[in-house]
N, C-alpha and C positions, 0 to 999 in steps of 0.2 A: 790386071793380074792380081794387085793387093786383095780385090772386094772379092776373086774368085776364090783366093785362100782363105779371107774372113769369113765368107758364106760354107768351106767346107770346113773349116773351123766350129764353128756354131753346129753345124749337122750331128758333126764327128763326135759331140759335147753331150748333144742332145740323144743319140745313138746308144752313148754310155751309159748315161743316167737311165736310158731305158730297161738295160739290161740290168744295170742295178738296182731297179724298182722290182724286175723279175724275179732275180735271184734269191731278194728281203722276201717275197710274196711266197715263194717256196719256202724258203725255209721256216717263214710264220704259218704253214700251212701245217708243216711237220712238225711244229712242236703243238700245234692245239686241236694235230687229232683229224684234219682237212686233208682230201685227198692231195697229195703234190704231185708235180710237174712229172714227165717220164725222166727214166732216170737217164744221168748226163749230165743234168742241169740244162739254161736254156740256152739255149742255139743262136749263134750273135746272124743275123739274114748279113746274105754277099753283100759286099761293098765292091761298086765296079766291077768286078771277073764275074759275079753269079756266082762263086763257089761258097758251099756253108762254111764257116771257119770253126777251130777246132772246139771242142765242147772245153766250156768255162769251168774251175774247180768249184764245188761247192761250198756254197760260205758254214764255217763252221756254228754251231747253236750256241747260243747266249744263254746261261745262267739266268733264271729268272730272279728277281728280286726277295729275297727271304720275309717273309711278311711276318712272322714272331719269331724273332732271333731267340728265343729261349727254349722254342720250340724248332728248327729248322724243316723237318718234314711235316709240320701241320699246317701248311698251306699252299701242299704239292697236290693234286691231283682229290680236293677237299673241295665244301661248300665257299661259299667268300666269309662265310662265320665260324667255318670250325677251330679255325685259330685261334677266337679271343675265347678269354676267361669265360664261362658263364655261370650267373649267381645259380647256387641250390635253390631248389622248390620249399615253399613250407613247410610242404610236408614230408621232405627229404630232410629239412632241417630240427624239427620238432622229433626229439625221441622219450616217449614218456618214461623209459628206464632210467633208474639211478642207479649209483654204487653204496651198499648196505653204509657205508661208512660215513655217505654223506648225508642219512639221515639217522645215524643211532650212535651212539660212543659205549667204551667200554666202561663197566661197572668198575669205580676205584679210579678209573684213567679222569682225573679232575684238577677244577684249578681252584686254587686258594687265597684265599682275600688278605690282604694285609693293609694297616694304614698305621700313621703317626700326625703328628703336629709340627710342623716346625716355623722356621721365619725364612722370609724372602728380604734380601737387601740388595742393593744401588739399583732403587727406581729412581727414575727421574721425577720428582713429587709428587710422585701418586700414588703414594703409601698410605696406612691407617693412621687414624689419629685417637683411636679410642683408646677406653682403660684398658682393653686384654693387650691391646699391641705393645703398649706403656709397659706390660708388665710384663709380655715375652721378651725385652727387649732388657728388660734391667735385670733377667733373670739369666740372659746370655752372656751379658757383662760379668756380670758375679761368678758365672763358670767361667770364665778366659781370668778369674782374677781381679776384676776392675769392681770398682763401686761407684757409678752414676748417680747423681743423688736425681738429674731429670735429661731424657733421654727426647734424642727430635727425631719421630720416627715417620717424618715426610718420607721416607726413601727405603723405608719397611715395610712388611706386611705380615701378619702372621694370618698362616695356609693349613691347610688341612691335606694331607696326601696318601693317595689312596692307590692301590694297584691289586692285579692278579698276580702270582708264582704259580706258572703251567708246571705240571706234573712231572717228574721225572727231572726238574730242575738243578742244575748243580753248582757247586760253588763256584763264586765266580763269573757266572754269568749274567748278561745285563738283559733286566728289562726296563720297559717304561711304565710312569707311574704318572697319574693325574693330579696336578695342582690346582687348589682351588682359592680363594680369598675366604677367609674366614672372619676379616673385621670391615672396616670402609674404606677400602685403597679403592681405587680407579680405574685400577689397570695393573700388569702385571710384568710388562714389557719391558724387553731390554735386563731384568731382576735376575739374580743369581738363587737358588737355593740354597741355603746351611745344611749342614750333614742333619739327617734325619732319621732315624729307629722308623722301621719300620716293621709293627707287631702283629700277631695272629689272633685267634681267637685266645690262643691260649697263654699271652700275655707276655709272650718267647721274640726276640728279636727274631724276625729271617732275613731282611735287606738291610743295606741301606741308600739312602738317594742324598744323592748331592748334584748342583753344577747347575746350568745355565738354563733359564724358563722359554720352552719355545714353543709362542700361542703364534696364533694368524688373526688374534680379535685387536681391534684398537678404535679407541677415541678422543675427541677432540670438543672441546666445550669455550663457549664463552659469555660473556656477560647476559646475553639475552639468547642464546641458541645452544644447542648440543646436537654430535654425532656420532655415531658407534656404528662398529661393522663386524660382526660376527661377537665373540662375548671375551673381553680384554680380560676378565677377573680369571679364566680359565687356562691353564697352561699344560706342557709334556715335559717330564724331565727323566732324566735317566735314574734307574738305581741298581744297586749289585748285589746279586744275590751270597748272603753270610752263609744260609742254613738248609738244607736239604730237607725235604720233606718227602716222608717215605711213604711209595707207594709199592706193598703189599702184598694186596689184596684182590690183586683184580684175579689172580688163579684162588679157587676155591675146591678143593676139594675136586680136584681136577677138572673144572669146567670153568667155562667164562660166563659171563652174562651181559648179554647185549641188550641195553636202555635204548627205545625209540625215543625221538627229541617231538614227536607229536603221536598221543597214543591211540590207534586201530588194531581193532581184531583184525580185522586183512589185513595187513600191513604185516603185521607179528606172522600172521598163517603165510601171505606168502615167502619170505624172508625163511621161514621154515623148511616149504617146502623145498626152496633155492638150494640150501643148506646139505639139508637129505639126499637131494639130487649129486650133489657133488660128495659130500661125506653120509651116506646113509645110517639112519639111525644115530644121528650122533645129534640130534639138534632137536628141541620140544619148546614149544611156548606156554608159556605160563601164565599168560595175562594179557592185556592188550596193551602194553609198554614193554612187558618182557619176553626176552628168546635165551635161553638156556643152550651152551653150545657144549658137550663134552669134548677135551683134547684125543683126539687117535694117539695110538699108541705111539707111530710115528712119527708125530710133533712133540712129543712129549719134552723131547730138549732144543726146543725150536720155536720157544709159545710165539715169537716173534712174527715167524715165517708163518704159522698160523695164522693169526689175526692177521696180518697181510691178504694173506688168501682171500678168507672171508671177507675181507672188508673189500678187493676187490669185485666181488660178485655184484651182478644186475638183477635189480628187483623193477616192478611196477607198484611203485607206493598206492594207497589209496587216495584220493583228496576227495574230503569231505564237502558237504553242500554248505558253505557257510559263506553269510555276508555279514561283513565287518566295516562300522560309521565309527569313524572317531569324529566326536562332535564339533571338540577345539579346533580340529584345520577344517570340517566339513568334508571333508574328503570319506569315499564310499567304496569298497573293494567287493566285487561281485566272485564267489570260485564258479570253478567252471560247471559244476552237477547241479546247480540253482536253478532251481522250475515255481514256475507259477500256473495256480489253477485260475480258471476262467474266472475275472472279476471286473469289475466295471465300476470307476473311479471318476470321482468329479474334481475336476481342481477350477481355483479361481485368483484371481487377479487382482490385490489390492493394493492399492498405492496412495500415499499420504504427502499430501505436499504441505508442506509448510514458505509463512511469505513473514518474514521480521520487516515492520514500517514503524520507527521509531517516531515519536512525534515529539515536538520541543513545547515546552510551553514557557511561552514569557508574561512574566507579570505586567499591569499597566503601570506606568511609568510613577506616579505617587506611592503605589505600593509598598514598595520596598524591599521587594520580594527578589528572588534568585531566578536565571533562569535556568531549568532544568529538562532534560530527556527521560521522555519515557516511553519503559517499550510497549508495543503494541507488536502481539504476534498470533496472525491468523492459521487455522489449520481447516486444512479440507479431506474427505480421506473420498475417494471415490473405487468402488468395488464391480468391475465387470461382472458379466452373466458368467456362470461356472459353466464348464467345457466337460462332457460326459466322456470317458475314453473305454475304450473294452479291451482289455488284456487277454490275448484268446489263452488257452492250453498248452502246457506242453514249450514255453520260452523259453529258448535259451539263453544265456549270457549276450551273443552278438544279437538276438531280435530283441531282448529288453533294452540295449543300449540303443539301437537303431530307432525304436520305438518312444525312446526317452528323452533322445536326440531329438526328435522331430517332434514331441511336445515342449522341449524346449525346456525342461524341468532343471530349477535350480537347487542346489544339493541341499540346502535347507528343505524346500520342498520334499524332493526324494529322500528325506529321511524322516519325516513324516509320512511318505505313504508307506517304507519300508515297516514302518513301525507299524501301519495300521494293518498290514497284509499278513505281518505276524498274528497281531492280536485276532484278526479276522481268522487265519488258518488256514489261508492261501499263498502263501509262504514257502514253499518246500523247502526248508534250509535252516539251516541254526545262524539267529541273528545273534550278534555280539556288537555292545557299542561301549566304546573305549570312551 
Protein backbone atom coordinates (compact mmCIF):
# COMPACT_ATOMS: atom_id res chain seq x y z
CA UNK A 1 0.00 0.00 0.00
CA UNK A 2 3.05 2.55 1.02
CA UNK A 3 4.85 1.92 -2.68
CA UNK A 4 1.13 2.40 -4.28
CA UNK A 5 1.06 6.02 -2.57
CA UNK A 6 4.76 6.66 -3.19
CA UNK A 7 4.39 5.70 -6.92
CA UNK A 8 1.06 8.25 -7.05
CA UNK A 9 2.93 10.57 -5.22
CA UNK A 10 5.85 10.96 -7.73
CA UNK A 11 2.98 10.92 -10.71
CA UNK A 12 1.01 13.56 -8.93
CA UNK A 13 4.59 15.68 -8.68
CA UNK A 14 5.54 15.00 -12.01
CA UNK A 15 1.73 16.06 -13.39
CA UNK A 16 2.30 19.43 -11.81
CA UNK A 17 5.56 20.31 -12.79
CA UNK A 18 4.09 19.55 -16.23
CA UNK A 19 1.55 22.01 -16.12
CA UNK A 20 3.82 24.46 -14.85
CA UNK A 21 6.26 24.07 -17.67
CA UNK A 22 2.95 24.88 -19.64
CA UNK A 23 1.74 27.58 -18.15
CA UNK A 24 5.76 29.40 -18.08
CA UNK A 25 5.64 28.28 -22.04
CA UNK A 26 2.47 30.53 -22.45
CA UNK A 27 3.15 33.08 -20.92
CA UNK A 28 6.86 33.43 -22.58
CA UNK A 29 5.11 33.09 -25.71
CA UNK A 30 3.02 36.13 -24.89
CA UNK A 31 5.44 38.37 -23.98
CA UNK A 32 7.91 37.78 -27.11
CA UNK A 33 5.29 38.08 -29.55
CA UNK A 34 4.54 33.82 -30.14
CA UNK A 35 1.40 32.68 -30.84
CA UNK A 36 -0.08 31.38 -27.15
CA UNK A 37 -1.95 28.51 -26.03
CA UNK A 38 -6.05 28.96 -26.51
CA UNK A 39 -7.27 30.87 -24.24
CA UNK A 40 -8.16 29.30 -20.67
CA UNK A 41 -4.89 28.50 -20.07
CA UNK A 42 -3.86 24.75 -20.06
CA UNK A 43 -6.01 22.08 -19.40
CA UNK A 44 -4.75 19.91 -16.31
CA UNK A 45 -5.80 15.85 -18.58
CA UNK A 46 -8.35 13.64 -16.00
CA UNK A 47 -6.87 12.06 -13.34
CA UNK A 48 -8.89 8.60 -12.68
CA UNK A 49 -12.83 9.87 -13.53
CA UNK A 50 -11.69 11.11 -17.38
CA UNK A 51 -13.06 14.37 -16.47
CA UNK A 52 -11.06 17.66 -17.70
CA UNK A 53 -10.63 19.62 -14.41
CA UNK A 54 -11.24 23.26 -14.13
CA UNK A 55 -9.07 25.68 -16.30
CA UNK A 56 -5.82 26.92 -14.31
CA UNK A 57 -5.50 30.94 -13.61
CA UNK A 58 -3.10 32.55 -15.67
CA UNK A 59 0.36 33.23 -14.35
CA UNK A 60 0.72 36.86 -14.22
CA UNK A 61 3.79 38.55 -16.76
CA UNK A 62 7.17 39.30 -15.36
CA UNK A 63 8.64 42.69 -15.69
CA UNK A 64 11.60 42.35 -17.83
CA UNK A 65 14.98 43.36 -16.62
CA UNK A 66 15.62 47.17 -17.35
CA UNK A 67 18.82 46.95 -19.28
CA UNK A 68 19.86 51.13 -18.87
CA UNK A 69 18.49 52.27 -15.75
CA UNK A 70 18.97 55.86 -17.03
CA UNK A 71 17.17 55.15 -19.77
CA UNK A 72 14.21 52.74 -18.77
CA UNK A 73 12.43 52.43 -22.12
CA UNK A 74 15.45 52.08 -24.29
CA UNK A 75 15.65 48.56 -24.07
CA UNK A 76 11.85 47.70 -24.56
CA UNK A 77 10.93 46.63 -27.73
CA UNK A 78 14.67 48.02 -29.42
CA UNK A 79 17.85 46.45 -31.04
CA UNK A 80 20.03 44.58 -28.11
CA UNK A 81 22.32 48.13 -28.93
CA UNK A 82 19.93 50.70 -28.93
CA UNK A 83 20.55 51.21 -25.30
CA UNK A 84 24.13 51.89 -24.88
CA UNK A 85 25.78 55.14 -25.54
CA UNK A 86 27.29 55.47 -28.96
CA UNK A 87 30.43 57.35 -29.78
CA UNK A 88 29.71 60.52 -32.67
CA UNK A 89 31.19 59.92 -36.09
CA UNK A 90 34.00 62.15 -37.12
CA UNK A 91 32.52 63.76 -39.09
CA UNK A 92 29.55 64.52 -36.79
CA UNK A 93 32.13 65.52 -34.50
CA UNK A 94 34.48 67.94 -36.59
CA UNK A 95 32.63 71.38 -37.24
CA UNK A 96 34.88 73.62 -39.08
CA UNK A 97 32.78 76.89 -37.50
CA UNK A 98 34.04 78.95 -34.88
CA UNK A 99 32.72 81.93 -32.74
CA UNK A 100 34.11 85.39 -34.21
CA UNK A 101 35.41 85.74 -30.60
CA UNK A 102 37.57 83.05 -30.66
CA UNK A 103 39.58 84.20 -33.29
CA UNK A 104 39.57 88.18 -33.23
CA UNK A 105 39.52 90.58 -29.95
CA UNK A 106 38.30 93.94 -29.58
CA UNK A 107 40.44 96.91 -30.60
CA UNK A 108 41.61 98.58 -26.97
CA UNK A 109 40.06 95.25 -25.02
CA UNK A 110 44.15 94.49 -24.10
CA UNK A 111 46.49 93.45 -21.51
CA UNK A 112 49.30 95.26 -20.06
CA UNK A 113 52.72 94.31 -18.89
CA UNK A 114 54.11 95.12 -15.81
CA UNK A 115 57.34 93.88 -13.96
CA UNK A 116 59.71 94.92 -10.89
CA UNK A 117 62.78 93.47 -9.02
CA UNK A 118 62.54 92.15 -5.76
CA UNK A 119 64.08 89.29 -3.20
CA UNK A 120 62.96 86.04 -2.48
CA UNK A 121 63.85 84.58 1.28
CA UNK A 122 63.79 81.41 3.43
CA UNK A 123 65.27 79.07 0.76
CA UNK A 124 66.54 76.18 2.12
CA UNK A 125 70.48 77.06 0.81
CA UNK A 126 69.73 77.55 -2.47
CA UNK A 127 69.99 81.11 -2.62
CA UNK A 128 72.50 83.46 -4.59
CA UNK A 129 75.83 84.17 -3.64
CA UNK A 130 76.80 86.94 -5.93
CA UNK A 131 77.49 90.83 -5.85
CA UNK A 132 73.69 91.82 -6.91
CA UNK A 133 72.16 89.45 -4.22
CA UNK A 134 74.80 90.98 -1.61
CA UNK A 135 73.73 94.11 -2.54
CA UNK A 136 69.74 93.65 -2.72
CA UNK A 137 70.02 92.31 0.43
CA UNK A 138 71.85 95.08 2.32
CA UNK A 139 69.77 97.45 0.59
CA UNK A 140 66.56 95.71 2.20
CA UNK A 141 68.16 95.91 5.56
CA UNK A 142 68.79 99.64 5.26
CA UNK A 143 64.98 100.16 4.38
CA UNK A 144 63.69 98.15 7.52
CA UNK A 145 66.42 100.31 9.43
CA UNK A 146 69.17 97.98 10.01
CA UNK A 147 72.81 98.29 8.69
CA UNK A 148 74.65 94.91 7.91
CA UNK A 149 78.05 95.52 7.41
CA UNK A 150 77.98 91.43 5.50
CA UNK A 151 74.82 89.84 4.80
CA UNK A 152 74.55 85.56 4.23
CA UNK A 153 72.35 85.24 1.46
CA UNK A 154 72.30 81.27 1.18
CA UNK A 155 68.49 81.63 1.81
CA UNK A 156 67.96 84.49 -0.72
CA UNK A 157 67.60 85.19 -4.12
CA UNK A 158 67.01 88.26 -6.02
CA UNK A 159 64.13 87.72 -8.79
CA UNK A 160 62.73 89.50 -11.45
CA UNK A 161 58.83 89.54 -11.67
CA UNK A 162 56.89 89.86 -14.45
CA UNK A 163 52.99 89.65 -15.18
CA UNK A 164 50.02 90.83 -17.24
CA UNK A 165 46.80 93.36 -15.80
CA UNK A 166 43.88 91.95 -18.20
CA UNK A 167 41.74 94.90 -19.22
CA UNK A 168 39.02 96.30 -17.39
CA UNK A 169 40.99 95.30 -14.12
CA UNK A 170 40.13 96.88 -10.78
CA UNK A 171 41.53 97.51 -7.63
CA UNK A 172 41.90 94.91 -5.54
CA UNK A 173 42.10 92.26 -7.50
CA UNK A 174 44.45 89.45 -7.73
CA UNK A 175 46.45 88.08 -10.33
CA UNK A 176 49.40 85.96 -10.78
CA UNK A 177 52.82 87.05 -11.61
CA UNK A 178 55.97 85.13 -12.77
CA UNK A 179 59.23 84.66 -10.78
CA UNK A 180 62.18 84.35 -12.05
CA UNK A 181 65.95 83.98 -10.51
CA UNK A 182 67.90 86.57 -11.62
CA UNK A 183 71.37 85.80 -9.88
CA UNK A 184 72.85 81.81 -8.97
CA UNK A 185 70.31 80.43 -6.56
CA UNK A 186 69.41 76.73 -7.34
CA UNK A 187 66.09 76.71 -6.76
CA UNK A 188 63.32 78.59 -5.69
CA UNK A 189 61.32 76.34 -3.53
CA UNK A 190 59.70 76.40 -0.40
CA UNK A 191 60.94 80.84 -0.71
CA UNK A 192 58.54 83.56 0.17
CA UNK A 193 58.45 86.78 -2.05
CA UNK A 194 59.16 90.49 -0.34
CA UNK A 195 56.53 92.98 -1.35
CA UNK A 196 57.33 94.03 -4.74
CA UNK A 197 56.31 97.34 -7.13
CA UNK A 198 55.27 96.26 -9.70
CA UNK A 199 55.63 98.93 -12.91
CA UNK A 200 54.31 99.77 -16.38
CA UNK A 201 55.85 101.17 -19.20
CA UNK A 202 55.22 104.22 -17.82
CA UNK A 203 57.17 104.05 -14.65
CA UNK A 204 53.69 104.22 -12.45
CA UNK A 205 53.11 101.47 -9.89
CA UNK A 206 49.80 99.18 -10.84
CA UNK A 207 50.34 95.89 -8.55
CA UNK A 208 51.91 94.67 -6.08
CA UNK A 209 53.12 90.96 -5.23
CA UNK A 210 54.01 89.54 -2.32
CA UNK A 211 53.79 85.81 -0.55
CA UNK A 212 54.66 82.46 -1.05
CA UNK A 213 56.64 80.99 -4.48
CA UNK A 214 54.65 78.05 -6.02
CA UNK A 215 56.90 76.19 -8.78
CA UNK A 216 56.52 72.29 -9.60
CA UNK A 217 60.52 72.44 -10.74
CA UNK A 218 63.12 70.91 -8.14
CA UNK A 219 66.44 69.48 -7.92
CA UNK A 220 68.82 67.58 -6.18
CA UNK A 221 72.70 67.37 -6.85
CA UNK A 222 75.61 65.77 -5.40
CA UNK A 223 79.30 65.35 -5.21
CA UNK A 224 79.55 63.65 -8.65
CA UNK A 225 75.90 63.67 -10.13
CA UNK A 226 72.84 66.06 -10.46
CA UNK A 227 69.02 66.08 -11.06
CA UNK A 228 66.41 68.50 -12.01
CA UNK A 229 62.73 68.01 -13.15
CA UNK A 230 61.00 70.72 -14.76
CA UNK A 231 62.86 74.36 -14.08
CA UNK A 232 63.28 75.04 -9.87
CA UNK A 233 64.65 78.92 -10.73
CA UNK A 234 60.99 79.55 -12.19
CA UNK A 235 58.04 80.20 -9.84
CA UNK A 236 53.83 81.78 -9.57
CA UNK A 237 53.14 84.08 -6.93
CA UNK A 238 50.35 86.08 -6.43
CA UNK A 239 50.00 90.07 -6.79
CA UNK A 240 47.12 92.76 -6.30
CA UNK A 241 46.08 94.99 -8.27
CA UNK A 242 46.97 99.07 -6.78
CA UNK A 243 45.83 100.83 -10.17
CA UNK A 244 43.35 100.68 -12.80
CA UNK A 245 44.10 101.09 -16.24
CA UNK A 246 41.71 102.69 -18.34
CA UNK A 247 40.06 101.29 -21.07
CA UNK A 248 38.48 103.90 -23.36
CA UNK A 249 38.83 103.31 -26.38
CA UNK A 250 37.48 100.63 -27.70
CA UNK A 251 33.94 102.67 -28.81
CA UNK A 252 35.18 105.04 -31.61
CA UNK A 253 33.27 107.22 -32.98
CA UNK A 254 30.60 105.02 -32.72
CA UNK A 255 31.86 101.80 -34.07
CA UNK A 256 34.05 98.95 -32.88
CA UNK A 257 37.02 97.39 -34.50
CA UNK A 258 37.43 93.88 -34.63
CA UNK A 259 41.50 92.77 -34.90
CA UNK A 260 41.79 89.05 -36.40
CA UNK A 261 44.55 87.14 -34.21
CA UNK A 262 45.81 85.60 -37.65
CA UNK A 263 45.39 87.94 -40.76
CA UNK A 264 43.07 86.60 -44.16
CA UNK A 265 41.20 88.56 -46.56
CA UNK A 266 38.51 85.67 -46.23
CA UNK A 267 38.42 85.59 -42.95
CA UNK A 268 37.74 89.44 -42.48
CA UNK A 269 35.05 89.06 -45.86
CA UNK A 270 33.53 86.26 -44.22
CA UNK A 271 33.18 87.55 -40.72
CA UNK A 272 31.67 90.54 -42.59
CA UNK A 273 29.42 88.99 -44.46
CA UNK A 274 28.16 87.00 -41.03
CA UNK A 275 27.89 90.47 -39.53
CA UNK A 276 25.55 92.09 -42.36
CA UNK A 277 23.58 89.10 -42.29
CA UNK A 278 22.45 89.65 -38.95
CA UNK A 279 23.05 93.62 -38.56
CA UNK A 280 22.88 94.69 -42.32
CA UNK A 281 24.96 97.43 -43.39
CA UNK A 282 26.53 97.88 -40.32
CA UNK A 283 29.89 95.96 -40.73
CA UNK A 284 32.98 96.78 -43.62
CA UNK A 285 36.35 95.33 -43.60
CA UNK A 286 39.25 97.27 -43.99
CA UNK A 287 42.08 95.18 -44.47
CA UNK A 288 42.88 91.57 -43.99
CA UNK A 289 43.23 91.99 -39.89
CA UNK A 290 40.40 94.52 -39.78
CA UNK A 291 36.44 94.53 -39.55
CA UNK A 292 34.89 97.81 -38.66
CA UNK A 293 31.58 97.18 -36.88
CA UNK A 294 29.04 100.36 -36.46
CA UNK A 295 26.84 100.33 -33.15
CA UNK A 296 22.81 100.27 -34.21
CA UNK A 297 21.10 102.55 -32.86
CA UNK A 298 19.56 100.15 -30.50
CA UNK A 299 22.69 99.00 -28.70
CA UNK A 300 23.83 102.29 -28.38
CA UNK A 301 23.51 102.00 -24.46
CA UNK A 302 24.26 98.41 -24.41
CA UNK A 303 27.88 98.27 -26.20
CA UNK A 304 27.99 95.19 -23.78
CA UNK A 305 25.10 93.21 -25.05
CA UNK A 306 26.42 94.11 -28.53
CA UNK A 307 29.85 92.67 -28.63
CA UNK A 308 28.22 89.80 -26.93
CA UNK A 309 26.05 89.34 -29.89
CA UNK A 310 28.75 89.59 -32.39
CA UNK A 311 31.18 87.70 -30.62
CA UNK A 312 28.64 84.92 -30.40
CA UNK A 313 28.30 84.58 -34.26
CA UNK A 314 29.68 81.50 -36.39
CA UNK A 315 32.16 82.00 -39.01
CA UNK A 316 34.18 79.42 -41.25
CA UNK A 317 37.82 80.90 -40.80
CA UNK A 318 40.13 80.44 -43.57
CA UNK A 319 43.37 78.11 -42.90
CA UNK A 320 45.97 78.80 -44.88
CA UNK A 321 48.46 76.16 -46.63
CA UNK A 322 51.28 76.37 -44.46
CA UNK A 323 54.10 74.06 -42.94
CA UNK A 324 55.74 74.93 -39.90
CA UNK A 325 59.53 72.92 -38.67
CA UNK A 326 60.81 74.11 -35.55
CA UNK A 327 64.31 72.96 -35.92
CA UNK A 328 65.20 72.71 -32.11
CA UNK A 329 62.59 69.93 -31.16
CA UNK A 330 62.46 68.66 -34.95
CA UNK A 331 59.10 68.56 -34.82
CA UNK A 332 56.95 69.28 -38.28
CA UNK A 333 53.32 70.60 -38.51
CA UNK A 334 51.60 70.02 -41.87
CA UNK A 335 47.80 72.42 -42.35
CA UNK A 336 45.36 70.86 -43.91
CA UNK A 337 45.33 72.79 -47.72
CA UNK A 338 49.19 71.61 -48.20
CA UNK A 339 49.51 70.05 -51.76
CA UNK A 340 52.32 68.86 -53.64
CA UNK A 341 53.13 68.77 -57.21
CA UNK A 342 54.42 65.72 -59.06
CA UNK A 343 58.29 65.24 -57.82
CA UNK A 344 60.49 62.64 -57.61
CA UNK A 345 62.99 62.55 -54.68
CA UNK A 346 66.02 60.42 -53.68
CA UNK A 347 66.90 59.76 -50.27
CA UNK A 348 69.74 57.75 -48.76
CA UNK A 349 71.02 56.03 -45.98
CA UNK A 350 74.31 56.89 -44.14
CA UNK A 351 75.51 55.68 -41.14
CA UNK A 352 78.91 56.15 -39.21
CA UNK A 353 80.18 53.83 -36.86
CA UNK A 354 82.57 54.49 -34.74
CA UNK A 355 84.87 51.71 -32.56
CA UNK A 356 87.39 53.33 -29.50
CA UNK A 357 90.24 50.41 -28.97
CA UNK A 358 92.55 52.07 -26.56
CA UNK A 359 95.90 50.47 -26.63
CA UNK A 360 98.53 50.66 -23.46
CA UNK A 361 101.91 50.91 -24.06
CA UNK A 362 104.50 49.74 -21.58
CA UNK A 363 107.99 50.66 -21.72
CA UNK A 364 110.86 47.85 -21.49
CA UNK A 365 111.73 47.29 -18.18
CA UNK A 366 115.36 49.42 -18.05
CA UNK A 367 113.70 52.14 -19.49
CA UNK A 368 112.26 53.98 -17.24
CA UNK A 369 109.62 55.13 -18.87
CA UNK A 370 105.75 55.24 -17.70
CA UNK A 371 103.15 53.32 -18.81
CA UNK A 372 100.56 55.03 -20.64
CA UNK A 373 97.10 54.61 -22.77
CA UNK A 374 96.52 55.67 -25.78
CA UNK A 375 93.57 56.17 -27.92
CA UNK A 376 93.06 54.71 -30.87
CA UNK A 377 89.67 55.43 -32.61
CA UNK A 378 88.58 53.95 -35.76
CA UNK A 379 85.60 55.44 -38.00
CA UNK A 380 83.81 53.76 -40.89
CA UNK A 381 80.91 55.62 -42.51
CA UNK A 382 79.14 53.36 -45.03
CA UNK A 383 76.31 54.97 -47.47
CA UNK A 384 73.51 52.56 -49.09
CA UNK A 385 72.24 53.02 -52.60
CA UNK A 386 69.63 56.12 -52.64
CA UNK A 387 65.94 54.99 -52.79
CA UNK A 388 64.06 56.98 -55.78
CA UNK A 389 60.45 57.79 -54.53
CA UNK A 390 57.72 59.75 -56.80
CA UNK A 391 55.27 61.95 -55.00
CA UNK A 392 52.25 61.99 -57.34
CA UNK A 393 49.78 65.30 -57.54
CA UNK A 394 47.37 66.71 -55.79
CA UNK A 395 48.72 65.03 -51.68
CA UNK A 396 46.95 65.63 -49.19
CA UNK A 397 48.01 65.95 -45.63
CA UNK A 398 46.70 62.10 -44.66
CA UNK A 399 48.65 60.60 -48.14
CA UNK A 400 51.89 62.65 -47.42
CA UNK A 401 52.05 61.27 -44.00
CA UNK A 402 50.98 57.69 -45.15
CA UNK A 403 53.54 58.06 -47.81
CA UNK A 404 56.16 59.34 -45.34
CA UNK A 405 55.23 56.70 -42.85
CA UNK A 406 56.20 54.10 -45.14
CA UNK A 407 59.44 55.52 -46.31
CA UNK A 408 60.24 55.72 -42.92
CA UNK A 409 61.58 59.40 -43.10
CA UNK A 410 63.06 60.82 -40.16
CA UNK A 411 62.22 64.47 -39.29
CA UNK A 412 65.62 65.63 -39.75
CA UNK A 413 65.31 64.20 -43.04
CA UNK A 414 61.80 65.49 -43.79
CA UNK A 415 63.02 68.91 -43.26
CA UNK A 416 65.39 68.79 -45.56
CA UNK A 417 63.12 67.55 -48.24
CA UNK A 418 60.54 70.21 -46.94
CA UNK A 419 63.12 72.63 -47.70
CA UNK A 420 64.09 71.36 -50.92
CA UNK A 421 60.42 71.20 -52.33
CA UNK A 422 60.15 74.84 -51.35
CA UNK A 423 63.21 75.88 -53.11
CA UNK A 424 62.13 73.50 -55.97
CA UNK A 425 58.56 75.02 -56.24
CA UNK A 426 56.62 71.98 -55.53
CA UNK A 427 55.55 73.04 -52.34
CA UNK A 428 52.17 74.49 -52.45
CA UNK A 429 52.15 76.21 -49.04
CA UNK A 430 54.11 78.74 -47.14
CA UNK A 431 57.04 77.16 -45.37
CA UNK A 432 57.87 78.72 -42.01
CA UNK A 433 60.82 77.31 -39.86
CA UNK A 434 61.12 78.44 -36.30
Amino acid sequence: MSKRLNRRSIFGIIAAMLVMSTVGLTTGASAQGLPALPPGGAQQPGIGQGQPAAPLPAAPLQTPAVANPLNPLAGIGAEPNAGLPTLPSVQSRFDPTVRIKDITFMEGDRVNHVSGEGLVLGLSGTGGKSLQTRQMATNFYLRKGMRVSKVDTQNMSAVLVSGKIPAFARKGETILVTVSVADDASSLRGGTLNQTALRGIDDEIYAIAQGPIIGGGISAQGNAASVQVNHPTVGVCEAIVEREIPCTNIVNQGRLRIVLRNKSYSTATEITNVLNRTFPGYARATDSGTVDVYIPPAFRDSVTQFVSIIGNLRVTPDTPARVVINQKTGSVVFGHHVKIAPVLFASENIVIATNETPVVSQPNPLAGGDTTVLPRTGIELFESGGRYNVLPAGMTVGDLATALNTLAVSPTTLINIMTSLRNHGALKAELVIE
